[in-house]
N, C-alpha and C positions, 0 to 999 in steps of 0.2 A: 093870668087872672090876678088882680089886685083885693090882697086881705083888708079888710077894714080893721083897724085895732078894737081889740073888744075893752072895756071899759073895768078900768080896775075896780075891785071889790072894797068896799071900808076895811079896813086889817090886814089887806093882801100885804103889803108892805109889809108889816110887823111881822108876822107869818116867814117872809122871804129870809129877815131878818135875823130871827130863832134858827133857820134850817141853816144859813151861811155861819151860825153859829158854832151847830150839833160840830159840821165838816170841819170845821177850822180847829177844834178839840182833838179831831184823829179818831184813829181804829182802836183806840185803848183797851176796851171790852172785849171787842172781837180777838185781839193778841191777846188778852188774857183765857181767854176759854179756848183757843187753838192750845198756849201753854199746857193749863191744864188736863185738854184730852191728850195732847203728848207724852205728860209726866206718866197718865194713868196707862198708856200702852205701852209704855216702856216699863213698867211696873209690871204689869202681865205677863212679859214679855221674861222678864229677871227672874220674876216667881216658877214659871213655866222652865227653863234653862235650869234653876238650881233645884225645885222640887223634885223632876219629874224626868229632866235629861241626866244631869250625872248623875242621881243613884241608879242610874241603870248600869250602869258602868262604861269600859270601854268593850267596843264593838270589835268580835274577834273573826 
C-alpha cells in the first residue's frame, strides 16, 4: 500500500522546531525533582534510624 504524504500545516515547522529545542536542553527538571524526592527519603529515612531506632537501645 502506498501512503500519500499528507500536506504540512502553516507553523508545523516552527512547532517541530521548539520540540527539537525543549530535547536538545535535556532532562534538567526531571534530575532535579528525582534529586529532590531522594534527599526527602533519605531524610526520613535518618530521622526514623536516629529518632525512633537507637533510643530503643540495643536488642538483648
Amino acid at each position: 500500500m502506498i501512503e500519500t504524504p499528507v500536506p504540512e500545516q502553516p507553523g508545523e515547522r516552527a512547532q517541530h522546531e521548539q520540540v527539537a529545542e525543549i530535547v536538545r536542553q535535556g532532562p534538567g527538571g526531571a534530575l532535579a525533582l528525582a534529586s529532590i524526592a531522594t534527599a526527602i527519603v533519605a531524610a526520613i529515612w535518618f530521622a526514623f534510624y536516629f529518632l525512633v531506632f537507637l533510643p530503643r537501645g540495643v536488642i538483648q
